[in-house]
C-alpha positions, 0 to 999 in steps of 0.5 A: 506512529505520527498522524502522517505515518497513519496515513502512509499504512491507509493509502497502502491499505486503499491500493490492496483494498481496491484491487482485491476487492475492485470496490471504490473508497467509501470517502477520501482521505483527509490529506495531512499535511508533511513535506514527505508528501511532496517527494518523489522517492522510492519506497517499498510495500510489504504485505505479511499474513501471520508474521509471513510474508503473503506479497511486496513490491518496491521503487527505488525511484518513482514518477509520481507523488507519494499517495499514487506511488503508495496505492500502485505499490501495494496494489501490485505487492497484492497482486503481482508477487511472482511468488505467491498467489494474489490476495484474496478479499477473504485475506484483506483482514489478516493482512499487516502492511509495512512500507518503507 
């Protein structure tokens, strides 16, 4: 896994983080630097809880940039998955996220 691809997985992380918990980041990311950054393309966040998927959520196409598309993303694959019920902060440490 590239250093760019770490930071993709962190960013989703920081989007469940945030509207799980309603805490603010401790400290910002370091940006690293990739021409992905810079596209605007859909992607998609998968959520799973013991190999199972717990939420996802995804774009085909997006209006921002990839950092905002990521956070919103997993935030809404946490809390807004019509199948199941949002994730919980006791949750948070189970979770394996994937995007796509």
């Amino acid at each position: 896994m590239t250093e760019f691809d770490r930071q993709v997985v962190q960013i989703a992380s920081l989007g469940v983080w945030a509207v799980v918990t309603g805490l603010p980041m401790k400290k910002r990311l370091g940006q690293v630097e990739d021409p992905r950054r810079q596209g605007k393309n859909g992607l998609f966040v998968t959520l799973k809880k013991e190999g199972k998927v717990r939420g996802s959520q995804g774009l085909l196409e997006s209006t921002t940039s990839l950092p905002e598309t990521l956070f919103d993303a997993a935030a809404q694959a946490a809390t807004h998955d019509q199948r199941f019920a949002p994730v919980t902060d006791n949750e948070i440490p189970d979770l394996e996220i994937e995007v796509t």
